[in-house]
Rosetta silent file (secondary structure, phi, psi, omega in degrees, C-alpha in Angstrom):
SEQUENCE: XXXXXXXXXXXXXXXXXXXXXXXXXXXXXXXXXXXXXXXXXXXXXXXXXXXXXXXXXXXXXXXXXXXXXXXXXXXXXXXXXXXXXXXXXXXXXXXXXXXXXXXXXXXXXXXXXXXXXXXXXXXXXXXXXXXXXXXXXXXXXXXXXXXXXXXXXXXXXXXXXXXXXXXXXXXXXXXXXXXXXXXXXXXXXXXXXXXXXXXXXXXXXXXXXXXXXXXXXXXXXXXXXXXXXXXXXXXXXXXXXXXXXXXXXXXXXXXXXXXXXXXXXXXXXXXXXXXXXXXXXXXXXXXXXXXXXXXXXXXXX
SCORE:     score description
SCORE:     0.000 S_00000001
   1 L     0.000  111.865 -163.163   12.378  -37.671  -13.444 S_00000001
   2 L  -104.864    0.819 -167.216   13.733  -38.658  -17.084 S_00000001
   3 L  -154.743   72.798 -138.483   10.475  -38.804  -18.861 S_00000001
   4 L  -103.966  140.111  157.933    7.474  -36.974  -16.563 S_00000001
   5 L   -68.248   71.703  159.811    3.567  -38.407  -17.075 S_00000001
   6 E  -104.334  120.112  171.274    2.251  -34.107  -17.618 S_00000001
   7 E  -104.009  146.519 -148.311   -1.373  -33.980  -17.474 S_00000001
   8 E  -134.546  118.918  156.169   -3.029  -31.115  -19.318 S_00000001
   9 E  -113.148  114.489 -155.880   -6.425  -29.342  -17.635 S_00000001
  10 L    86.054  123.030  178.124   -7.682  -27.587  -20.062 S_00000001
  11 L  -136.227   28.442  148.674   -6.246  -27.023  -23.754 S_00000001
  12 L   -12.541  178.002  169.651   -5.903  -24.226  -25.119 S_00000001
  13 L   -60.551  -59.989  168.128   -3.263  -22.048  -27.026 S_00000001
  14 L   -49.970  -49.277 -177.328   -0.844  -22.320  -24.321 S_00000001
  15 H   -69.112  -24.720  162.961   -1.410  -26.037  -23.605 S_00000001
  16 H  -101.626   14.036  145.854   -1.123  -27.310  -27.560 S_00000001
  17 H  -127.578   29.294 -170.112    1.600  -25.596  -27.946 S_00000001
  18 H  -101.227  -17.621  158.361    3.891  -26.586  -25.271 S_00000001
  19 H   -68.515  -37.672  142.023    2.481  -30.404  -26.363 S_00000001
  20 H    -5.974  -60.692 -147.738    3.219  -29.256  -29.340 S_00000001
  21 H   -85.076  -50.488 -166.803    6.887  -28.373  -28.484 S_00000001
  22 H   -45.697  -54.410 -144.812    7.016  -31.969  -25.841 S_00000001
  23 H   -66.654  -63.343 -149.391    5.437  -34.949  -28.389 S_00000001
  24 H   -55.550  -38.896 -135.372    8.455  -34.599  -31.378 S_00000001
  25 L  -111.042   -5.867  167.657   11.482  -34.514  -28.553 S_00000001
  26 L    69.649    7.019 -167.470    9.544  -37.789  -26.969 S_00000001
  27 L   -49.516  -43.624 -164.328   10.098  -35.116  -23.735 S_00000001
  28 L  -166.857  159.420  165.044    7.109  -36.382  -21.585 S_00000001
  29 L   -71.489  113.209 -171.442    4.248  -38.672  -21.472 S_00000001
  30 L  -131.001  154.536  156.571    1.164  -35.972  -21.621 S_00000001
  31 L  -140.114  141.468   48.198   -2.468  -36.814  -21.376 S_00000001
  32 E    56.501  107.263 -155.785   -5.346  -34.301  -21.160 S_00000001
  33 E  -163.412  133.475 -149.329   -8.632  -33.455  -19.750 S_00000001
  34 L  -152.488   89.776 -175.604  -10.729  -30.986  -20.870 S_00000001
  35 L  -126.205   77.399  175.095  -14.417  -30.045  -19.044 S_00000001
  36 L  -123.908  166.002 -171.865  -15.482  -26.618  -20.715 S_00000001
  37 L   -68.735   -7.531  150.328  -18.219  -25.049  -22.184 S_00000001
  38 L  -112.044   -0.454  146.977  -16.661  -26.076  -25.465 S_00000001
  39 L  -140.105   98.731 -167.356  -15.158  -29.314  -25.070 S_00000001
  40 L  -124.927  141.692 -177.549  -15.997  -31.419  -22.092 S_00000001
  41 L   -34.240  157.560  -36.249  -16.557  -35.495  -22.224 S_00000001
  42 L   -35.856  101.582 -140.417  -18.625  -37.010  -24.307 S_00000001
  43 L   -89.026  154.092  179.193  -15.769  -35.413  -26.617 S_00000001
  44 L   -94.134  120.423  178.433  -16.444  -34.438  -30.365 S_00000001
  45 H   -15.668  -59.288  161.867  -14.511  -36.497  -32.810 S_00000001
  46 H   -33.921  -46.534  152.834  -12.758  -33.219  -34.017 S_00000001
  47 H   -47.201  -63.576 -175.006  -11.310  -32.569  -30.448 S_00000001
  48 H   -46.812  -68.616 -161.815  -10.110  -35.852  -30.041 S_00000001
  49 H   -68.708    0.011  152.350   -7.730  -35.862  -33.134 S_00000001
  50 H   -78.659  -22.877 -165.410   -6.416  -32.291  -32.032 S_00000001
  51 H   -91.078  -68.745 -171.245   -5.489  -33.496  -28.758 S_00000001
  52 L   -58.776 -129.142 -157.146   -3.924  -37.474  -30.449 S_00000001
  53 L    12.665  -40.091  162.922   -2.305  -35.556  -33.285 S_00000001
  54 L   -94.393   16.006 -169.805   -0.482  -33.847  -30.884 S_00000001
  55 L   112.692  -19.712 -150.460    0.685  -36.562  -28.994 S_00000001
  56 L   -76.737  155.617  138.037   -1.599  -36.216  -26.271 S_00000001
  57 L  -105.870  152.995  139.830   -3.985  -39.058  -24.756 S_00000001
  58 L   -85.471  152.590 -166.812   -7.180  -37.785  -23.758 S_00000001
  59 L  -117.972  127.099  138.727   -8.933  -38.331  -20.206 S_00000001
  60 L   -75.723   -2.389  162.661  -12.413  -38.621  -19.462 S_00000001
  61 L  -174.606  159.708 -171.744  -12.313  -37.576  -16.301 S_00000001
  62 H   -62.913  -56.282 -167.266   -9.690  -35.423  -13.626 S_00000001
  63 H   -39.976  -42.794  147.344   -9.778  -38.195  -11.453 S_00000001
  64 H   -32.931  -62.105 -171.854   -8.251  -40.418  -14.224 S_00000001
  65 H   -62.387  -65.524  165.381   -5.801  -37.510  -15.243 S_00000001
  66 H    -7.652  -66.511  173.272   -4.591  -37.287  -11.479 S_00000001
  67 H   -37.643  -42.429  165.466   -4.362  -40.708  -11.223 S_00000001
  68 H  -101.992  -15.983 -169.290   -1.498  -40.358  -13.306 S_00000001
  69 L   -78.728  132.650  178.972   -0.150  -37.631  -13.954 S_00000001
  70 L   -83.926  -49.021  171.601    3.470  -36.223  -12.193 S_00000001
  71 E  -127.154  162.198 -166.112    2.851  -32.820  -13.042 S_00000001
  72 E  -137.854  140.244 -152.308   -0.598  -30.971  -13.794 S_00000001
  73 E  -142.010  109.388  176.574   -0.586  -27.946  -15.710 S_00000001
  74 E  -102.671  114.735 -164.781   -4.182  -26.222  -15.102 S_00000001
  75 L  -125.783   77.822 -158.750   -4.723  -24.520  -18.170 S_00000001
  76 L  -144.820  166.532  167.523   -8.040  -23.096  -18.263 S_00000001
  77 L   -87.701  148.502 -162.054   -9.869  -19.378  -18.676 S_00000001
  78 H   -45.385  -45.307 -162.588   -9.621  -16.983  -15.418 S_00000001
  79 H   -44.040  -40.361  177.668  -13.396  -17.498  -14.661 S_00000001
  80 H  -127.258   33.983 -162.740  -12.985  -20.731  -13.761 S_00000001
  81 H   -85.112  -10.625  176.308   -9.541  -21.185  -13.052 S_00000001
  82 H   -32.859  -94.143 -159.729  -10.092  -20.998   -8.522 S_00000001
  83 H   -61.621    1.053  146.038  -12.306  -23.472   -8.823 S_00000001
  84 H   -33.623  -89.980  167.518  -10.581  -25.583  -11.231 S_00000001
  85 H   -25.648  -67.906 -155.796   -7.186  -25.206   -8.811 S_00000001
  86 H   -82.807  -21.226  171.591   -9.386  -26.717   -5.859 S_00000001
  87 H   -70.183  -39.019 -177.131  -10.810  -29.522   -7.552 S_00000001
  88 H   -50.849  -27.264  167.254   -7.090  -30.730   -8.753 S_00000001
  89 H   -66.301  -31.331 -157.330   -6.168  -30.059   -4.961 S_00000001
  90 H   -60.398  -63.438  177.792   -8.766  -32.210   -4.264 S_00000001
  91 L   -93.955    2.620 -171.141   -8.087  -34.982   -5.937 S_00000001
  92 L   -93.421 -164.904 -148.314   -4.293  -35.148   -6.536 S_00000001
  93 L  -124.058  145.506 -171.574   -1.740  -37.636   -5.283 S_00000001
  94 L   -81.260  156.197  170.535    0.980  -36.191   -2.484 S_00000001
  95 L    72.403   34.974  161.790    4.201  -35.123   -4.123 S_00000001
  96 L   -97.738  116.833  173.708    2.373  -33.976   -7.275 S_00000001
  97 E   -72.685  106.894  169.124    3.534  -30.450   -9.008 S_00000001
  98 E  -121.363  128.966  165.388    0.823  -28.400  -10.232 S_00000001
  99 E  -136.722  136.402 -148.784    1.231  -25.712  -12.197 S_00000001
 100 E   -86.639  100.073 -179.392   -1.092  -22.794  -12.655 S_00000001
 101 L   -88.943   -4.973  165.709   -0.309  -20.749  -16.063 S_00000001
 102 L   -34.465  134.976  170.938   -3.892  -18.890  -15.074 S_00000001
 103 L   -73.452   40.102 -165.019   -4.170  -15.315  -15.447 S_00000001
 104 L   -72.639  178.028  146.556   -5.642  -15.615  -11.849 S_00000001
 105 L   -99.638  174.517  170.647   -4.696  -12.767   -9.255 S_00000001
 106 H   -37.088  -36.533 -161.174   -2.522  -13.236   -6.177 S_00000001
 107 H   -85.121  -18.453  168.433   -4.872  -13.917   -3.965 S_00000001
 108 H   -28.223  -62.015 -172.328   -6.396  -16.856   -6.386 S_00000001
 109 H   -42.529  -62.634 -168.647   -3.114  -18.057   -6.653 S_00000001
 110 H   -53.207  -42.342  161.319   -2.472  -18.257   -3.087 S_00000001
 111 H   -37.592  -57.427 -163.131   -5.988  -20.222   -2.630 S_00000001
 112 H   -71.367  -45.684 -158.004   -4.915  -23.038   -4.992 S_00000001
 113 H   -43.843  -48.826 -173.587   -1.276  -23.108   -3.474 S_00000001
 114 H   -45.529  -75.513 -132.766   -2.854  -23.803    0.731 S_00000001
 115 H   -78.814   14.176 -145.677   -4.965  -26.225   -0.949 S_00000001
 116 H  -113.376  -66.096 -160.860   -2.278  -28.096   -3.571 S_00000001
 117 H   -40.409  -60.831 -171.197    0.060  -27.613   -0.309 S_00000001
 118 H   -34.858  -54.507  178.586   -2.852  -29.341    2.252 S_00000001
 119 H   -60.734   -7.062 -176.745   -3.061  -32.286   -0.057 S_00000001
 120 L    77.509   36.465  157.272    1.070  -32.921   -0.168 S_00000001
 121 L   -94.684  161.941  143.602    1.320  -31.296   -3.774 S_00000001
 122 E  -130.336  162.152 -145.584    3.355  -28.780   -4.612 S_00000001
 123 E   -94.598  165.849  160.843    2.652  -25.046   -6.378 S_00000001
 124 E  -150.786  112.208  164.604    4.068  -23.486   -8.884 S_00000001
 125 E   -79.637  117.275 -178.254    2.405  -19.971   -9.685 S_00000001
 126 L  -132.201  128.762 -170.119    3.219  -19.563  -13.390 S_00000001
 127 L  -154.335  117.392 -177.034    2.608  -16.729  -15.921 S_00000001
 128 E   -51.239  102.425  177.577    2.926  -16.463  -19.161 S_00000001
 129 L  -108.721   59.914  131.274    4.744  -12.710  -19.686 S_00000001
 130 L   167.813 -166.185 -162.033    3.851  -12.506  -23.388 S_00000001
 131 L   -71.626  121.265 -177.785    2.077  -13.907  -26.095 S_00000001
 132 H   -47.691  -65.680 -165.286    2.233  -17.660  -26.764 S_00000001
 133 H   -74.972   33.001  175.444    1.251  -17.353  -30.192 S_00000001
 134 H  -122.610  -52.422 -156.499    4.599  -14.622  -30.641 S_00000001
 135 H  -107.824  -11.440 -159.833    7.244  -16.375  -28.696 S_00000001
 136 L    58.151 -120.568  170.291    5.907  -20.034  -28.771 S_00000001
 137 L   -84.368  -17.930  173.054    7.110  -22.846  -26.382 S_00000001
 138 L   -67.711    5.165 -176.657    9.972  -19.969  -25.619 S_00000001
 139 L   -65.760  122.374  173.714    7.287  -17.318  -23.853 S_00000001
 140 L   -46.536  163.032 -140.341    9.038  -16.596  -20.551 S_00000001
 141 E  -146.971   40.314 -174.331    7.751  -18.305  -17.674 S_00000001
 142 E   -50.438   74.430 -130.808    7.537  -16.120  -14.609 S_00000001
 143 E  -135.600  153.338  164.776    7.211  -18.149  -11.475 S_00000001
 144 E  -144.328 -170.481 -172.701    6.951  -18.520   -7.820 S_00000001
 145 L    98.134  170.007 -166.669    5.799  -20.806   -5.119 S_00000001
 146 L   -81.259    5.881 -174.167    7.185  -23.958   -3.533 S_00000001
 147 L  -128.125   24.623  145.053    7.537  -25.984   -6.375 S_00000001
 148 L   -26.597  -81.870 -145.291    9.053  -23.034   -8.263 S_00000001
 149 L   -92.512  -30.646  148.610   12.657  -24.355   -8.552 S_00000001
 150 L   -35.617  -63.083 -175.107   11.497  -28.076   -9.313 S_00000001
 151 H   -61.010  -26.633 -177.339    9.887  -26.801  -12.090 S_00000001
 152 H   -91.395    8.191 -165.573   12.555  -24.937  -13.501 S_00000001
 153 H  -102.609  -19.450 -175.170   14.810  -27.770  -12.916 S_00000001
 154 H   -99.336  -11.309 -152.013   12.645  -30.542  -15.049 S_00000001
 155 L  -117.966  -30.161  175.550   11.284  -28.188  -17.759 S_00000001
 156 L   -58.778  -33.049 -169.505   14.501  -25.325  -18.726 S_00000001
 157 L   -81.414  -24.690  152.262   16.498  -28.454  -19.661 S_00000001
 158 L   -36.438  -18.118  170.925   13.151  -29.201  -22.145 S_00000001
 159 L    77.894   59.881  142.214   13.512  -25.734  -23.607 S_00000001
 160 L   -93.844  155.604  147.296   10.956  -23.611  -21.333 S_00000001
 161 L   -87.025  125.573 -170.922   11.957  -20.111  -20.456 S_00000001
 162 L  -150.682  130.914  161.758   11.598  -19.729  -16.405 S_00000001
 163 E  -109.213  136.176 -168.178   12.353  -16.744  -14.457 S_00000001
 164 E  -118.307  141.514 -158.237   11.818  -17.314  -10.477 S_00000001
 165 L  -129.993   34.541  175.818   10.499  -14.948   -8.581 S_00000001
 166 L   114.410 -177.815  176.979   10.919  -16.492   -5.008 S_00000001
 167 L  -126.740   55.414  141.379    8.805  -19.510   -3.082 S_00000001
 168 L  -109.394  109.735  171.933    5.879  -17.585   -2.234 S_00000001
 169 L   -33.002  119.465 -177.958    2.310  -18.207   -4.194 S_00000001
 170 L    89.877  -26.610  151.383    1.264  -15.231   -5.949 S_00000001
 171 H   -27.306  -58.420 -172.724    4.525  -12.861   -6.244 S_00000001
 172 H   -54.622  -59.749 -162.426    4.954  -14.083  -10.050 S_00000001
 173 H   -65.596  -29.814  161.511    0.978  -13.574  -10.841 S_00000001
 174 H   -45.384  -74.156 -154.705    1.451   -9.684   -8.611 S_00000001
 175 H   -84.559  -20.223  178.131    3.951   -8.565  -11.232 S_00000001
 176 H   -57.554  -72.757 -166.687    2.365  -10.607  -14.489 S_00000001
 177 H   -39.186  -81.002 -170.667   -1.386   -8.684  -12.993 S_00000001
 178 H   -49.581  -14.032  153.882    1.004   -4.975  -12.783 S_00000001
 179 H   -64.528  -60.941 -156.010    2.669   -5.736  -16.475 S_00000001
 180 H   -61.853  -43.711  161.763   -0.664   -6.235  -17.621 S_00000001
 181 H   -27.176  -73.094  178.710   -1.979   -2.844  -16.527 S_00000001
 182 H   -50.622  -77.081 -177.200    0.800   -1.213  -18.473 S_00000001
 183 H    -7.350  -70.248 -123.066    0.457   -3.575  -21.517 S_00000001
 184 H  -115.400  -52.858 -158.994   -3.059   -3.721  -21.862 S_00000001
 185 H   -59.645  -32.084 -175.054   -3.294    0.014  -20.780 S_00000001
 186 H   -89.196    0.558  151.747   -0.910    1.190  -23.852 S_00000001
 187 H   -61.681  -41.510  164.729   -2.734   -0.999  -25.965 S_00000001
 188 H   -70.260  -33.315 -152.307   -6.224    1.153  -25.101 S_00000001
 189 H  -113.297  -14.273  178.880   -4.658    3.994  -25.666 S_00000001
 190 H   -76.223  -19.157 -165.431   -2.632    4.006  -28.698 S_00000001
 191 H   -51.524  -48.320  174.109   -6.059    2.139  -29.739 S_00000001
 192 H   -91.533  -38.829  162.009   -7.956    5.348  -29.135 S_00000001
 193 H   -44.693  -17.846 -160.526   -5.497    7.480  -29.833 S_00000001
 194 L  -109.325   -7.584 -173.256   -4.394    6.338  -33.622 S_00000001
 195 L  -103.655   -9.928  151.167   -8.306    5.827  -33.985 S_00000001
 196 L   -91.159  -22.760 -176.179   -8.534    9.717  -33.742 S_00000001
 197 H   -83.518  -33.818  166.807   -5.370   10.541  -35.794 S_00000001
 198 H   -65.485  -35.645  137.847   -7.938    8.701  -38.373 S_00000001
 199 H   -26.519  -65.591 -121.431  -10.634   10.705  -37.858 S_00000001
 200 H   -94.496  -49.765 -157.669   -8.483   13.933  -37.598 S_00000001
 201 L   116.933   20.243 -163.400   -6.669   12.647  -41.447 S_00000001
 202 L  -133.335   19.251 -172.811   -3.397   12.372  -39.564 S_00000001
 203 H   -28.762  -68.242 -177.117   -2.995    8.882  -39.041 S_00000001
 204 H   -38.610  -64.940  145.737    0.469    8.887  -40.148 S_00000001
 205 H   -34.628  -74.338 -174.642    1.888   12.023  -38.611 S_00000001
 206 H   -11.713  -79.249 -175.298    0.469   10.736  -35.416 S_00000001
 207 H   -76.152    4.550  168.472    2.305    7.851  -35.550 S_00000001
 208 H   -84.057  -33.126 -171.632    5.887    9.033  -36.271 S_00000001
 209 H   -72.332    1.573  164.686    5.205   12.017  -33.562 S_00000001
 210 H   -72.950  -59.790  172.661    4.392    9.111  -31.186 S_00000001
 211 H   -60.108  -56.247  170.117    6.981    6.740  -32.110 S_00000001
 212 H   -31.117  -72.547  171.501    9.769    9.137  -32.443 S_00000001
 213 H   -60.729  -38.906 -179.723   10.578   10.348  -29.282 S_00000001
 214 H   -64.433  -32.718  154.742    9.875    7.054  -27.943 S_00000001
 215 H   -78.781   -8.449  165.932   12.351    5.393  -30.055 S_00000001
 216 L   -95.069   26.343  167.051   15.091    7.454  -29.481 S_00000001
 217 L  -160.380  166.018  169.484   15.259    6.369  -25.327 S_00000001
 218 L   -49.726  151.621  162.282   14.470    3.386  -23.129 S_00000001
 219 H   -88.214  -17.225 -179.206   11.358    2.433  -21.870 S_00000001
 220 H   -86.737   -1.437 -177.798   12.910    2.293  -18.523 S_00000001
 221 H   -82.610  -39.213  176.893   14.435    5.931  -19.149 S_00000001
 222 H   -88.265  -10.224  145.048   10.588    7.210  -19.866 S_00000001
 223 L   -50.219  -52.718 -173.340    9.083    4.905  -16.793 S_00000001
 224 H   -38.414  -72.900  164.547   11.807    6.568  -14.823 S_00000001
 225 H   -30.712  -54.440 -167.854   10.498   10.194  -15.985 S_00000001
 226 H   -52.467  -71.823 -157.500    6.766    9.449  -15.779 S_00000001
 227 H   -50.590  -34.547 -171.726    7.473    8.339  -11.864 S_00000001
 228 H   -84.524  -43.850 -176.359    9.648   11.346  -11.074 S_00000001
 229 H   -93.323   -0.555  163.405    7.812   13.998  -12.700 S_00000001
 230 L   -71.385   18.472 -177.164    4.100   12.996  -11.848 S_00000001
 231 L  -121.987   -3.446  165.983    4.262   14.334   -8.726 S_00000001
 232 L  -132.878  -14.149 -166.908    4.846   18.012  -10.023 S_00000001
 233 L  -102.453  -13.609 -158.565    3.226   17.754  -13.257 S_00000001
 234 L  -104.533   -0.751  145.777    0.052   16.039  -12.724 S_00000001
 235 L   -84.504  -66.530  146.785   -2.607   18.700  -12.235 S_00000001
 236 H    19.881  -82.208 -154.354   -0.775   20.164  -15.022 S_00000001
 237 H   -96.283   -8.035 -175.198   -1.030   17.326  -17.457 S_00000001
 238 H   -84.005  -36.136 -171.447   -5.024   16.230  -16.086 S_00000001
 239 H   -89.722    8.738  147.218   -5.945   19.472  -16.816 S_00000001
 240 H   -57.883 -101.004  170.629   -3.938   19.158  -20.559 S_00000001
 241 H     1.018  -69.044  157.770   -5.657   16.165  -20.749 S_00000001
 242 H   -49.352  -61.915 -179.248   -9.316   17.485  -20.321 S_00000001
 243 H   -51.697  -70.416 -179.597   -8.782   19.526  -23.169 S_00000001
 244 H   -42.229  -44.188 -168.193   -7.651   16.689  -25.379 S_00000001
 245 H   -75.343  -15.451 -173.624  -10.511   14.489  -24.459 S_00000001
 246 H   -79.159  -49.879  172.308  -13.092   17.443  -25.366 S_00000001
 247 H   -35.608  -42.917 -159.422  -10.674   17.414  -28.886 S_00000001
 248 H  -107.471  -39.791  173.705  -11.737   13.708  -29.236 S_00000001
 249 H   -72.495  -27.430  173.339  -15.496   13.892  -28.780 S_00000001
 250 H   -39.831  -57.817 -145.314  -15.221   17.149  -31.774 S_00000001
 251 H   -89.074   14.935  160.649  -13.982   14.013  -33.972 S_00000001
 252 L   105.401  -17.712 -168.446  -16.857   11.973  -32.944 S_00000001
 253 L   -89.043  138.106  130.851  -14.729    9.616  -30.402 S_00000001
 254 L   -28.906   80.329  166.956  -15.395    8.576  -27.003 S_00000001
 255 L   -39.952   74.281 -166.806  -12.404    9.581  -24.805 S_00000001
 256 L  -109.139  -15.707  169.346  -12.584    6.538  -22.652 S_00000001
 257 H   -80.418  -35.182 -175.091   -8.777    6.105  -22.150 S_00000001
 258 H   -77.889  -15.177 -144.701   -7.958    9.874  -21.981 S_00000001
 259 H   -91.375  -38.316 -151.792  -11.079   10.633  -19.656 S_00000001
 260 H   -95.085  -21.876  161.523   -9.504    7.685  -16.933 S_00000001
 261 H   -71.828  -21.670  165.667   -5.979    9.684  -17.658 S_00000001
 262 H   -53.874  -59.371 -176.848   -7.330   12.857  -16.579 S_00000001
 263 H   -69.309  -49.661  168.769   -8.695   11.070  -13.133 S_00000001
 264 H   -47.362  -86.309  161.004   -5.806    9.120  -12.725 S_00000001
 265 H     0.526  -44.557 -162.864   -3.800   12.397  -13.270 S_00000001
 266 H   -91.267  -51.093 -179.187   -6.343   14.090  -11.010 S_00000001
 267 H   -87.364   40.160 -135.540   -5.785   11.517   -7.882 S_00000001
 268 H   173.321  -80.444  122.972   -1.953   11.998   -8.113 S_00000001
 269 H    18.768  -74.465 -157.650   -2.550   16.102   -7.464 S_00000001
 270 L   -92.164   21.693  151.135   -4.835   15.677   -4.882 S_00000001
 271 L   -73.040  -10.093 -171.903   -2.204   13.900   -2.588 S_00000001
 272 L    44.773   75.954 -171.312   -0.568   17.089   -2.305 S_00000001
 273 L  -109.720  -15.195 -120.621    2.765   16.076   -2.759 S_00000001
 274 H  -102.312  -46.833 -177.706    3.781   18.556   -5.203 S_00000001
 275 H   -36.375  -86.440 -152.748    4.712   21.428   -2.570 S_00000001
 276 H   -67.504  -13.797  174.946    6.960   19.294   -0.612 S_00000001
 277 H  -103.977  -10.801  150.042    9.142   17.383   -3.599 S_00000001
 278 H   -70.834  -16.551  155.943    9.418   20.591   -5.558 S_00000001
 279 L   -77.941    6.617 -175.495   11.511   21.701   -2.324 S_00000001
 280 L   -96.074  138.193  175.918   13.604   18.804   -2.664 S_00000001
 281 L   -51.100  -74.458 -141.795   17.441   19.441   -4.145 S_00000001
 282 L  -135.453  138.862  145.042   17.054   15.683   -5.509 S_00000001
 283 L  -174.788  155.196 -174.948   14.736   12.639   -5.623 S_00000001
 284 L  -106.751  169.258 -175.844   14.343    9.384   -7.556 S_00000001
 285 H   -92.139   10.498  160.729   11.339    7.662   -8.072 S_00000001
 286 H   -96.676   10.006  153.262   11.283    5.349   -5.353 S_00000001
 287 H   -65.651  -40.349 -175.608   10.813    8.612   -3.127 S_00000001
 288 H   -70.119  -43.910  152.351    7.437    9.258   -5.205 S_00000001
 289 H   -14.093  -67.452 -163.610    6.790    5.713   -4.927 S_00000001
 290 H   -78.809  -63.400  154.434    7.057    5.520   -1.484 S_00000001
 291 H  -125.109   42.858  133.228    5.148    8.267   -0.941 S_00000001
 292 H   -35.522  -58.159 -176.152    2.259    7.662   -2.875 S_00000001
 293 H   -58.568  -60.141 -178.836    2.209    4.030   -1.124 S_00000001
 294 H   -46.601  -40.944  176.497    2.003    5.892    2.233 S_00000001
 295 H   -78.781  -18.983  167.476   -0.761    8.246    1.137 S_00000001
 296 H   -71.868  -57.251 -172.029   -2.644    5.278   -0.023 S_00000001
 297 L   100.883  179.513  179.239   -2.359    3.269    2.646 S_00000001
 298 L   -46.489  149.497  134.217   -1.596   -0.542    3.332 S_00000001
 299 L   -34.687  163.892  173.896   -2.814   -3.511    1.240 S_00000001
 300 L   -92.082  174.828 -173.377   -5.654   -5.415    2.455 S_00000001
 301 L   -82.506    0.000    0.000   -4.396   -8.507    3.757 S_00000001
């Protein structure tokens, strides 16, 4: 495939700027289709010339885009990206690649893939592991599914970043969903924290006594820590914790990130772990891991 006909559902930040990155390099034939609450056919002059301006044709309907299109790149917001996924299943052509940059979860994923699969397409669960509008058409690419290795094989010589993370639907979007938890979680919290060091007058301090220690090691040397020592530490640090969030309602703030580390903190403790891995000579943190996972129980299926 020296020139691939990629149809665009949905267009967005991700989707103008990987058209963006295609239309100069003559890289692919792209058209476009777009049925949202802000721009769905009859289209508003203003739409149209961002989508030709970038190269693009726009489609008036999927069934059109289908018709032509070699690979389909469903590019839409999570609410409606399922059902999205199954109309494109619906309607595509066998031996069609679609691939789902949707923040979906696993099991989403896994929906579109049976029905992309049923139809003779094939999936490619794809996730965007940082910000488009940071990294550009170069934002890593995190992917699984059965049309995984296709994908990295037409679009890495095109100058995508793709990491593979096996040919099962929904692996990639498992570890994209568990990044985002961290991400988005240290994102709340320096958010409330640094929004009390403004309160307090200490904005500044704050952030070198934050930064400091953090910049002089790894993040995978202070992941490491967290996992090994929450499992002796963590009534300890909930009940630490408690205190601090009473500190942050003095200064007028809503503790809503320290309040869920205190419970989080507080459901770690009451596995009663603490006994038996403070009697251990040694352990790493895929012993705490492990049995945490145990004390939890299975996934659902």
């Amino acid at each position: 495939m020296t020139r691939p006909i990629i149809g665009f559902v949905g267009f967005g930040e991700a989707a103008r700027c990987f058209c963006d990155h295609f239309a100069p390099r003559d890289a692919a034939e792209l058209l476009v289709f777009c049925d949202g609450a802000t721009n769905r056919p009859p289209y508003s002059p203003a739409f149209r010339d961002a989508v030709t301006t970038r190269g693009a044709r726009l489609l008036d309907s999927l069934d059109a885009l289908l018709a032509e299109a070699e690979i389909v790149f469903s590019a839409v917001v999570v609410a409606t990206a399922l059902p999205v996924g199954r109309a494109i299943a619906a309607g595509l052509r066998p031996g069609t690649l679609v691939v789902d940059i949707n923040a979906s979860t696993p099991r989403a994923k896994r929906v579109v893939a049976e029905a992309v699969q049923a139809r003779g397409g094939r999936f490619v669960d794809a996730n965007l592991m940082g910000a488009v509008s940071l990294y550009g058409p170069g934002v890593p690419l995190y992917c699984s599914g059965d049309g995984a290795e296709d994908f990295q094989a037409t679009f890495q010589p095109l100058g995508l970043t793709i990491d593979l993370a096996g040919p099962d639907p929904g692996a990639a979007a498992a570890v994209k969903m568990l990044r985002s938890v961290v991400t988005k979680g240290i994102e709340a919290l320096v958010v409330e924290a640094m929004t009390a060091a403004s309160l307090a007058g200490v904005r500044q301090q704050a952030l070198q006594g934050i930064c400091g220690p953090m910049d002089a090691t790894s993040f995978s040397q202070f992941l490491d820590m967290c996992l090994r020592t929450d499992v002796l530490h963590a009534e300890r640090r909930a009940v630490e914790m408690e205190g601090v969030a009473e500190g942050l309602r003095e200064l007028g703030l809503e503790p809503l990130m320290t309040s869920a580390t205190a419970t989080r903190l507080r459901a770690s403790a009451a596995l009663g772990l603490k006994d038996a891995f403070a009697a251990m000579p040694s352990y790493d943190a895929n012993a705490v891991l492990d049995a945490y996972a145990k004390c939890v129980g299975p996934p659902p299926p």
